[in-house]
N, C-alpha and C positions, 0 to 999 in steps of 0.2 A: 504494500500500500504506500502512495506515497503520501510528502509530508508537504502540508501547506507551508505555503511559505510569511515570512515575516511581515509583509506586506498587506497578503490578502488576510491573517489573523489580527491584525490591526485593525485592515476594515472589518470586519465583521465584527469586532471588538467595538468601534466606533460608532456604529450604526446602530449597533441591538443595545447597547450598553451593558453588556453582558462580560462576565469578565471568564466566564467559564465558556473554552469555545464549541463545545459539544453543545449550550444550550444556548450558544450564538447562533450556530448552523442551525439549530433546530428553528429555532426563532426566524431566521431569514430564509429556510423554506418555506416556513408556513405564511409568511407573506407573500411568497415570491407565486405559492399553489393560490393562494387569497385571490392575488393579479390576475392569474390566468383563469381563472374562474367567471371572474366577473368580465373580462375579455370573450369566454365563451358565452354565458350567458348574456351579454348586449349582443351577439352576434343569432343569438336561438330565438331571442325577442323580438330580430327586426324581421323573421323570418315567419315566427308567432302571429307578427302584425302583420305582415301580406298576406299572410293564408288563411289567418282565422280559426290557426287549432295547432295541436302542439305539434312536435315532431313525429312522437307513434299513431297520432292521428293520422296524419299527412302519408304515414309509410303504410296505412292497412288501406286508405282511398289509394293511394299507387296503386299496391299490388291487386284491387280491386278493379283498379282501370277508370277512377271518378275521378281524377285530378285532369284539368283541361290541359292539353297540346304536352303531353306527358313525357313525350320526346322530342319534342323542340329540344335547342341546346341548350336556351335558358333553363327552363324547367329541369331537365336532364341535370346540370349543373348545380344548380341552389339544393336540389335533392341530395347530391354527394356531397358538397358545403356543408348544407344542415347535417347530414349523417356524420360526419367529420366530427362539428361540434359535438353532436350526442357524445360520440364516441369519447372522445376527449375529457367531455364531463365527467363521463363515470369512470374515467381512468384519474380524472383530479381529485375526485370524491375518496376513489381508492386510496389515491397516494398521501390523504390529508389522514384518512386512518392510519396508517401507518405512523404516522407521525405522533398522535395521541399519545 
C-alpha cells in the first residue's frame, strides 16, 4: 500500500480539521459521495420533470412500448443518461454504507 504523502495529509488535515487522518479521509469521502449525489440527483430530476414519472416508471413504459418516438436518438439517449444516473445512485448509496 502506498503512503500519502506530506502534502496531501496536510490537506486533508486542513480541510476536515481532523487531526486523525483515517477520520480525515473518512470525512472527505463522505463529502466528496455527499457531491456526487446531489450531482446525480439534479440530473434524475431534470429528467423526473420532462417525463412526469421516475426512472422505473419511464423503464416499465419502454419496455412496454408507451414512451413516444422511443428510438429516436434523443429518447434512445436521455434513457441511457437516466439509467447511468440510477445506476450511479445506488452505487453512491452503497459506497456511503460502507462508510458508516
Amino acid at each position: 500500500m502506498e503512503e500519502l504523502s506530506k502534502t496531501t495529509l496536510k490537506v486533508l488535515t486542513d480541510i476536515t480539521g481532523e487531526t486523525d487522518i483515517g477520520t480525515a479521509i473518512n470525512s472527505t469521502l463522505k463529502d466528496a459521495l455527499e457531491h456526487r449525489m446531489e450531482l446525480v440527483e439534479k440530473g434524475m430530476k431534470n429528467f423526473e420533470k420532462k417525463y412526469g414519472m421516475n426512472f422505473s416508471e419511464f423503464k416499465k413504459k419502454w419496455h412496454e412500448g408507451k414512451i413516444k418516438n422511443k428510438f429516436s436518438y434523443n429518447v434512445e439517449k436521455e434513457y441511457i443518461e437516466w439509467e447511468t444516473l440510477d445506476t450511479r445512485k445506488k452505487r453512491l448509496k452503497e459506497a456511503s454504507r460502507w462508510l458508516e
